[in-house]
mmCIF file of the N, C-alpha and C atoms, coordinates in Angstrom:
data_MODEL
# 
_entry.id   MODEL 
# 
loop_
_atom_site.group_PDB 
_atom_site.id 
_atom_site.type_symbol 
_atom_site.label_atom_id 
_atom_site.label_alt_id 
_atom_site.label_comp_id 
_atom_site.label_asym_id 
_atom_site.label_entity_id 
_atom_site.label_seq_id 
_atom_site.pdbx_PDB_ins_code 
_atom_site.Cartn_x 
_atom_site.Cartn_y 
_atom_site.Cartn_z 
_atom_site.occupancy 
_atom_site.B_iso_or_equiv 
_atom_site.pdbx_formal_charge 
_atom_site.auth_seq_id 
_atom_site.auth_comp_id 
_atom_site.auth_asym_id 
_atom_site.auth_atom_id 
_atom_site.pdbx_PDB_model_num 
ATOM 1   N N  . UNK A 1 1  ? -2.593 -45.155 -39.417 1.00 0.00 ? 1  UNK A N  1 
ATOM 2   C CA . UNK A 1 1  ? -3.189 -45.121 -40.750 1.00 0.00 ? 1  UNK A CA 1 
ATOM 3   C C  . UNK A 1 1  ? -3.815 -46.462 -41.119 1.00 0.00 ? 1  UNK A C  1 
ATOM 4   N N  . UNK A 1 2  ? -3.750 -47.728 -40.480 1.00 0.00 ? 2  UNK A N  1 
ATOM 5   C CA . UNK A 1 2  ? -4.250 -48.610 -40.356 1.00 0.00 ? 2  UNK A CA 1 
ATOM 6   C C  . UNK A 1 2  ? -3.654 -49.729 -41.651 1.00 0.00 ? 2  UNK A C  1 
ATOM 7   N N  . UNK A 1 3  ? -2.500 -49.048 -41.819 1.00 0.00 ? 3  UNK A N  1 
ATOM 8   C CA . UNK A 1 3  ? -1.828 -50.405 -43.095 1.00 0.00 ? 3  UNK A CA 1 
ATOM 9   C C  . UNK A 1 3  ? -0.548 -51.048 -42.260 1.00 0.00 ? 3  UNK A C  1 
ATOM 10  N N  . UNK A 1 4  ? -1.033 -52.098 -42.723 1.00 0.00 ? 4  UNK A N  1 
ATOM 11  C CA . UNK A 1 4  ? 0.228  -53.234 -42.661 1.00 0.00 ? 4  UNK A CA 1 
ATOM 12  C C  . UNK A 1 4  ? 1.332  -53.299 -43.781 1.00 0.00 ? 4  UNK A C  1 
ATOM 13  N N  . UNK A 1 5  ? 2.188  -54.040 -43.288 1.00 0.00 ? 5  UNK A N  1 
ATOM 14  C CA . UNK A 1 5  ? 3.489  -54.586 -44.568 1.00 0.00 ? 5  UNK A CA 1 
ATOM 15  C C  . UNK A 1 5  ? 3.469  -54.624 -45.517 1.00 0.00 ? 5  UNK A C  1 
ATOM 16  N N  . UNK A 1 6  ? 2.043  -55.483 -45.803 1.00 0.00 ? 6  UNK A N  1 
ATOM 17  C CA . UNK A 1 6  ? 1.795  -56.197 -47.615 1.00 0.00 ? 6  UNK A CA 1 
ATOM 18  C C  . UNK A 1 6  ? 1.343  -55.111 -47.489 1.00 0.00 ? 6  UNK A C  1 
ATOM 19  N N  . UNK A 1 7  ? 0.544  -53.667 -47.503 1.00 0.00 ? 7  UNK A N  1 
ATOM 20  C CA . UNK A 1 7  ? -0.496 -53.221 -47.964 1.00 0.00 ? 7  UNK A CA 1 
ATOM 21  C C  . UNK A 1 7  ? 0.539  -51.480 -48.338 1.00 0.00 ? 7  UNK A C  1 
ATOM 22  N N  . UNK A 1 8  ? 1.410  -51.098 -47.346 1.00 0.00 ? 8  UNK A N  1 
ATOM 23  C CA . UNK A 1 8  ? 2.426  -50.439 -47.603 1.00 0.00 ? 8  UNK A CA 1 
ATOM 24  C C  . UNK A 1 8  ? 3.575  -50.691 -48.453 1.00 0.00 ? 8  UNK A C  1 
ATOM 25  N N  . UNK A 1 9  ? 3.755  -51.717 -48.886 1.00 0.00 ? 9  UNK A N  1 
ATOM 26  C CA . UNK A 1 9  ? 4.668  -51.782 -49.920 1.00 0.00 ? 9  UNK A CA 1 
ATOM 27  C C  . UNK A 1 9  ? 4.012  -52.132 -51.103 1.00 0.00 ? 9  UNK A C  1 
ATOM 28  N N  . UNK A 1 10 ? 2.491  -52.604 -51.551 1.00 0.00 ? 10 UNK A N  1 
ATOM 29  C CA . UNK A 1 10 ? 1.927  -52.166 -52.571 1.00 0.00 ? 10 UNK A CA 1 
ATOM 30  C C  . UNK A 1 10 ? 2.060  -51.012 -52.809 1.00 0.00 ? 10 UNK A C  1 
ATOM 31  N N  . UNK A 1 11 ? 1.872  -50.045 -51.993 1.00 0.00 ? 11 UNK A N  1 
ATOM 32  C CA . UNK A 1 11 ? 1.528  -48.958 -52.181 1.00 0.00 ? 11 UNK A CA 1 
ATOM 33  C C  . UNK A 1 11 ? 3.017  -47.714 -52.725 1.00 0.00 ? 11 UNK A C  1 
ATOM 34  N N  . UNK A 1 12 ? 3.792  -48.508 -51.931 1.00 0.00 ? 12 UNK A N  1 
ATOM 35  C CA . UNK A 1 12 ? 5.351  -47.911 -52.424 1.00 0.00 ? 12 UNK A CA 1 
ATOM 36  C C  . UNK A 1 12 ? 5.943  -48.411 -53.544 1.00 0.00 ? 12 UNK A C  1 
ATOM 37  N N  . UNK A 1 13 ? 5.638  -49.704 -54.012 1.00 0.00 ? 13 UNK A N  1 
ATOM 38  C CA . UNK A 1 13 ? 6.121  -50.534 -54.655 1.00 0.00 ? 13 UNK A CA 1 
ATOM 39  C C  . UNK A 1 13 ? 7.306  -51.273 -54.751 1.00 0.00 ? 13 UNK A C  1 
ATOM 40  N N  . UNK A 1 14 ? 7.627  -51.738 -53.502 1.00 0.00 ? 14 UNK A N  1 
ATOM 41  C CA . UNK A 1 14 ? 8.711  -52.079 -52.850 1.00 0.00 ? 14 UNK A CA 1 
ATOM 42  C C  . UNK A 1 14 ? 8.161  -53.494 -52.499 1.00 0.00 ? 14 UNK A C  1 
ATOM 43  N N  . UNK A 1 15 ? 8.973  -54.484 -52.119 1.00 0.00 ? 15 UNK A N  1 
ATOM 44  C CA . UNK A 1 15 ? 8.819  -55.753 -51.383 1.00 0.00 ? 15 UNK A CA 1 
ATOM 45  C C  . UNK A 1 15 ? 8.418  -55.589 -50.105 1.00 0.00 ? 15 UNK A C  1 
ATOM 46  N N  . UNK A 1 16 ? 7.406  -56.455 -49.513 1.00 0.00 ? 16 UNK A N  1 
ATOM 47  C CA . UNK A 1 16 ? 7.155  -56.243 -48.015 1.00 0.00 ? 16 UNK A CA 1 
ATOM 48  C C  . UNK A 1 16 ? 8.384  -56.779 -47.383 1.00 0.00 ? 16 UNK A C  1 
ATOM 49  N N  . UNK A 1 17 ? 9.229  -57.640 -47.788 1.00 0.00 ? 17 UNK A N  1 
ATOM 50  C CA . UNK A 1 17 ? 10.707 -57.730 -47.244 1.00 0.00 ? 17 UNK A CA 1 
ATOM 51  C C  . UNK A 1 17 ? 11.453 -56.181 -47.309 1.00 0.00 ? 17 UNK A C  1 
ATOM 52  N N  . UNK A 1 18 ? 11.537 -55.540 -48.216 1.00 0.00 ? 18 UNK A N  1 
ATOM 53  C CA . UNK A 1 18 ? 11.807 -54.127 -47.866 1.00 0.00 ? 18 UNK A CA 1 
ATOM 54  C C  . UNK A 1 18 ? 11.811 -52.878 -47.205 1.00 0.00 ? 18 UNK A C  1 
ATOM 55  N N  . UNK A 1 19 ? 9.974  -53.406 -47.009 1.00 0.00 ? 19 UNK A N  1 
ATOM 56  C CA . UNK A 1 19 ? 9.736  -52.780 -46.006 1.00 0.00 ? 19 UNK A CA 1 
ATOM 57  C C  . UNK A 1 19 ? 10.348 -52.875 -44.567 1.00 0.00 ? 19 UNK A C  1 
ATOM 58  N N  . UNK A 1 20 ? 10.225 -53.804 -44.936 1.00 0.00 ? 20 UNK A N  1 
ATOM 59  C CA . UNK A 1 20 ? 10.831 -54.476 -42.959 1.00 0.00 ? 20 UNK A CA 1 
ATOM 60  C C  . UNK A 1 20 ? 12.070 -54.142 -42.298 1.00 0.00 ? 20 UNK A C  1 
ATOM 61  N N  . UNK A 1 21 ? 12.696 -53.988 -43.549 1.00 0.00 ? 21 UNK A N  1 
ATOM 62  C CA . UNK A 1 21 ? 14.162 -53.975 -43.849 1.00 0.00 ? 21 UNK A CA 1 
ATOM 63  C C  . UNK A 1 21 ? 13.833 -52.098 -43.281 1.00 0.00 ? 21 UNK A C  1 
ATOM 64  N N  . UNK A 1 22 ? 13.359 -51.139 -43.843 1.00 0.00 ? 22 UNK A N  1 
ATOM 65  C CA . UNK A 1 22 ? 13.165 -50.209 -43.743 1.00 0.00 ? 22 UNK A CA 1 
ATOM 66  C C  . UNK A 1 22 ? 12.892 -49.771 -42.080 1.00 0.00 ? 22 UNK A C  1 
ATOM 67  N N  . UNK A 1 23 ? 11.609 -50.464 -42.043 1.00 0.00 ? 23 UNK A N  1 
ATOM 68  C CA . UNK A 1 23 ? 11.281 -50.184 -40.481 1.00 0.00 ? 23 UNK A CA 1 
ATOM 69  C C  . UNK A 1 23 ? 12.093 -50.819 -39.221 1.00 0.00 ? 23 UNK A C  1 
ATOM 70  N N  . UNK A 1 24 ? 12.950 -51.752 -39.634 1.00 0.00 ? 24 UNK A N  1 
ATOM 71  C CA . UNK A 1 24 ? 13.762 -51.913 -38.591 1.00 0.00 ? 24 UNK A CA 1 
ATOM 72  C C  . UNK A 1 24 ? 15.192 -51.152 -38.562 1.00 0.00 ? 24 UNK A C  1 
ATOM 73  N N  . UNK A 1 25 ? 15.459 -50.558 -39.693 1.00 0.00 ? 25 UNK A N  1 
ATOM 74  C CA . UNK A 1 25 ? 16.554 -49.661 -39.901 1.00 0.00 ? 25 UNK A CA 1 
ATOM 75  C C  . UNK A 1 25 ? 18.036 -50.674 -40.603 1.00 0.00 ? 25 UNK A C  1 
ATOM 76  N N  . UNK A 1 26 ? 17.331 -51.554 -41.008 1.00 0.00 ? 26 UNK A N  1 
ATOM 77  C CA . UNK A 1 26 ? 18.694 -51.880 -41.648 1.00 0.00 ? 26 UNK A CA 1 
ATOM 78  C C  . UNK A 1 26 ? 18.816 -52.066 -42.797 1.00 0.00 ? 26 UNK A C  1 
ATOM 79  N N  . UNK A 1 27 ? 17.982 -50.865 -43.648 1.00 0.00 ? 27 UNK A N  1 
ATOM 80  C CA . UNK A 1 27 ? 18.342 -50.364 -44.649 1.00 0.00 ? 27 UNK A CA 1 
ATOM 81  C C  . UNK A 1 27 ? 17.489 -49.037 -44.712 1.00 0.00 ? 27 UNK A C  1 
ATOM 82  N N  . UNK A 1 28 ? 17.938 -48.045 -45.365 1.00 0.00 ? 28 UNK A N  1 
ATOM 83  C CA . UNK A 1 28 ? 17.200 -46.858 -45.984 1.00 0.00 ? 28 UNK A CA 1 
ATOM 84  C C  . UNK A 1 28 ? 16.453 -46.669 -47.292 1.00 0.00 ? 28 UNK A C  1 
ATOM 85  N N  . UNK A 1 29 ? 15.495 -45.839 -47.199 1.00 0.00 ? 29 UNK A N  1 
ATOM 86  C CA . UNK A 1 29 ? 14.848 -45.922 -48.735 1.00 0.00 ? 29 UNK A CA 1 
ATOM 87  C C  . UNK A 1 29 ? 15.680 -45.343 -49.354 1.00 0.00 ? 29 UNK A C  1 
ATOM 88  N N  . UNK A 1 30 ? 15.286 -45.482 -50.847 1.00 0.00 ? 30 UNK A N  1 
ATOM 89  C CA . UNK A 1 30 ? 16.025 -44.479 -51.829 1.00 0.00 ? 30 UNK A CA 1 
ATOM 90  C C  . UNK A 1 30 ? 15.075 -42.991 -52.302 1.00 0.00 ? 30 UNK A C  1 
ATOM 91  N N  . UNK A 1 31 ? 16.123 -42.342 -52.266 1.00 0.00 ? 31 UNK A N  1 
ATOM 92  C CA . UNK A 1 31 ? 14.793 -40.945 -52.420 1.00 0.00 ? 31 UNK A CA 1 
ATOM 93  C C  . UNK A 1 31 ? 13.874 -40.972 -52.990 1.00 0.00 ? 31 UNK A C  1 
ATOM 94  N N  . UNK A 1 32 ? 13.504 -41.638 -54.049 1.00 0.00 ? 32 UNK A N  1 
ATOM 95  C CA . UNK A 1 32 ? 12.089 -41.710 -54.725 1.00 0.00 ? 32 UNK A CA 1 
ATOM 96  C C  . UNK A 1 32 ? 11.221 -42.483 -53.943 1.00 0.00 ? 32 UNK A C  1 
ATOM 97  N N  . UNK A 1 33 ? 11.955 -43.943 -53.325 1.00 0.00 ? 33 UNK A N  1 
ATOM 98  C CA . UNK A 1 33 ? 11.029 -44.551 -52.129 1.00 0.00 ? 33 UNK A CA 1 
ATOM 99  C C  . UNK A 1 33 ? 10.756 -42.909 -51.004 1.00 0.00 ? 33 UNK A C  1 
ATOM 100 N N  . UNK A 1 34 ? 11.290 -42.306 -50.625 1.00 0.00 ? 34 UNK A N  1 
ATOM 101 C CA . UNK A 1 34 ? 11.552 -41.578 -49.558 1.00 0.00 ? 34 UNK A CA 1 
ATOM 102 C C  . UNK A 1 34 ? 9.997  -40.276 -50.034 1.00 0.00 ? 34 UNK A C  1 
ATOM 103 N N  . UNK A 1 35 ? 10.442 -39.866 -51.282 1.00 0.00 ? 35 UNK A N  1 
ATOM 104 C CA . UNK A 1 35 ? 9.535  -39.151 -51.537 1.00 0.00 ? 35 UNK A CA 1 
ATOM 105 C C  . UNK A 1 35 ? 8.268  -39.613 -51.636 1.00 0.00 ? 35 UNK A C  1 
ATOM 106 N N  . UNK A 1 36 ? 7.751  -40.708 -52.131 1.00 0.00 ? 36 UNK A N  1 
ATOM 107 C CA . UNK A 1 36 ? 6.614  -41.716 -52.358 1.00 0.00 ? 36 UNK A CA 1 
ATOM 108 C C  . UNK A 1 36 ? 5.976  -41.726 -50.835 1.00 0.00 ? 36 UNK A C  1 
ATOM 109 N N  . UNK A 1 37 ? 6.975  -42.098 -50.169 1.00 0.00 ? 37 UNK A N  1 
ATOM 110 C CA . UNK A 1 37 ? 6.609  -42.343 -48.345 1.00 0.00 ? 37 UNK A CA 1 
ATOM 111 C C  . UNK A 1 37 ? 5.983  -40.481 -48.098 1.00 0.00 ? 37 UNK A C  1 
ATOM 112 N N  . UNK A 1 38 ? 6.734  -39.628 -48.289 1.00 0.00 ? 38 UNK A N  1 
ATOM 113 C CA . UNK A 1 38 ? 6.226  -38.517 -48.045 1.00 0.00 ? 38 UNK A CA 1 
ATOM 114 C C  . UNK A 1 38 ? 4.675  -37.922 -48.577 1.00 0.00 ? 38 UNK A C  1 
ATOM 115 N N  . UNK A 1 39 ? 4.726  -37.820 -49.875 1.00 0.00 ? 39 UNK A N  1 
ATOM 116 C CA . UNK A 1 39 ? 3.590  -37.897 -50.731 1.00 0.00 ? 39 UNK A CA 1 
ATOM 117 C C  . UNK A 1 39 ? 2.590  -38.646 -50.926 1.00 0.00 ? 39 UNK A C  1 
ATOM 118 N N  . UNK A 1 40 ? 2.715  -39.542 -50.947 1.00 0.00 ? 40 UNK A N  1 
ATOM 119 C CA . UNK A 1 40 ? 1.523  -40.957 -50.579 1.00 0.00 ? 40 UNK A CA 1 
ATOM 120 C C  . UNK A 1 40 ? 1.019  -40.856 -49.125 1.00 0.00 ? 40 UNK A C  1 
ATOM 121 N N  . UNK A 1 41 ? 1.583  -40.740 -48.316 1.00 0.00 ? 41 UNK A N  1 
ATOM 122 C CA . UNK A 1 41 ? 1.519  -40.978 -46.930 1.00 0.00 ? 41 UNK A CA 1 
ATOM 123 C C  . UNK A 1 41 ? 0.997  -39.332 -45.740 1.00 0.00 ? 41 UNK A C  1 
ATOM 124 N N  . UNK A 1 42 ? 1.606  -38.772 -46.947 1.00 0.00 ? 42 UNK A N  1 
ATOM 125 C CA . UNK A 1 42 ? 1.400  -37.010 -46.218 1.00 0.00 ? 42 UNK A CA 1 
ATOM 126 C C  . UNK A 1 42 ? 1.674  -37.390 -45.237 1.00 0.00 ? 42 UNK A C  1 
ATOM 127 N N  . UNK A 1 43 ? 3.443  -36.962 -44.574 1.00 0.00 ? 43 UNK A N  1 
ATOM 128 C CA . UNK A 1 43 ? 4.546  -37.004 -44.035 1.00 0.00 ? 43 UNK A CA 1 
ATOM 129 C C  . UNK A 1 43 ? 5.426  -35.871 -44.222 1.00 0.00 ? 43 UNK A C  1 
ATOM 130 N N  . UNK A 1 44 ? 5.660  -34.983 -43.516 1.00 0.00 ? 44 UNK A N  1 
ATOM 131 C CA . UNK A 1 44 ? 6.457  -34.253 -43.765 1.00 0.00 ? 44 UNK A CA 1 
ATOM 132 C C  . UNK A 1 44 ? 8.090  -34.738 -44.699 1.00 0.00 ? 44 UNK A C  1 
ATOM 133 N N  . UNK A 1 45 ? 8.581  -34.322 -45.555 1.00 0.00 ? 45 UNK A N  1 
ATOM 134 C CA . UNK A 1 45 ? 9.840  -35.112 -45.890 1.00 0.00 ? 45 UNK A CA 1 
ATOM 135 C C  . UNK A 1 45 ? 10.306 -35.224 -45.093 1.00 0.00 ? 45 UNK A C  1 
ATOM 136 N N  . UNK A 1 46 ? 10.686 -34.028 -44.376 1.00 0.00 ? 46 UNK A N  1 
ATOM 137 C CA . UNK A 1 46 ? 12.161 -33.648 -43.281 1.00 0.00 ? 46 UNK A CA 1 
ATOM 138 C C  . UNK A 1 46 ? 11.642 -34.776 -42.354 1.00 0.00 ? 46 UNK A C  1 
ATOM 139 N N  . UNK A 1 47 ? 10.256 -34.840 -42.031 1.00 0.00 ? 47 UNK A N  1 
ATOM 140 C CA . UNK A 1 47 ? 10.548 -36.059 -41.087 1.00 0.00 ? 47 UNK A CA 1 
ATOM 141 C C  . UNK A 1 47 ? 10.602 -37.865 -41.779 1.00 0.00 ? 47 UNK A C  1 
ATOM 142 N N  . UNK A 1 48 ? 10.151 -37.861 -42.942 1.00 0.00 ? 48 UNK A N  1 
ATOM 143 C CA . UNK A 1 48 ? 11.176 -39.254 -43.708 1.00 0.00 ? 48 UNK A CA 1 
ATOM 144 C C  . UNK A 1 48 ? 12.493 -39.275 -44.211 1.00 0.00 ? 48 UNK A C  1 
ATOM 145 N N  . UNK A 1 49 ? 13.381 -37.722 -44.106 1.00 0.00 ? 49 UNK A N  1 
ATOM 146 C CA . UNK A 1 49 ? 14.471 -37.877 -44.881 1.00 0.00 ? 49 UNK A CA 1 
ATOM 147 C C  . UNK A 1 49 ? 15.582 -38.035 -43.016 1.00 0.00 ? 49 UNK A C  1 
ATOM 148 N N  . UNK A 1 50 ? 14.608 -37.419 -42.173 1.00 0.00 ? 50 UNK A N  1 
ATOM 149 C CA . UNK A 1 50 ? 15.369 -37.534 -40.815 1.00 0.00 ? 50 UNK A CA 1 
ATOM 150 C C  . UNK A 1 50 ? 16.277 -36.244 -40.910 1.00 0.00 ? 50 UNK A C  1 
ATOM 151 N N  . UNK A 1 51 ? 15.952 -35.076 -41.178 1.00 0.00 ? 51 UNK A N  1 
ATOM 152 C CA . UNK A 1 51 ? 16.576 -34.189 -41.408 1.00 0.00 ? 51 UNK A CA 1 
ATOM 153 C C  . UNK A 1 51 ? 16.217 -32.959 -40.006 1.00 0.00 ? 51 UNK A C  1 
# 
């Protein structure tokens, strides 16, 4: 999709430290982050909730 760190967590409204935190797995979003990632991103949930 061609976004980086800073440009995905504008967009979530999260810290690009959060992000990171996210994509390396050592932390999880919170469902509204989770849904935002789904909806913003057109992502299946089940595949952001890991279900």
């Amino acid at each position: 999709m061609g976004l980086n760190q800073k440009r995905l967590s504008e967009l979530l409204g999260v810290s690009t430290s959060r992000v990171s935190e996210y994509l390396n797995g050592k932390s999880e979003p919170t469902l509204k982050v989770a849904r935002d990632i789904s909806v913003k991103l057109g992502i299946d949930a089940s595949i952001v909730l890991g279900v």
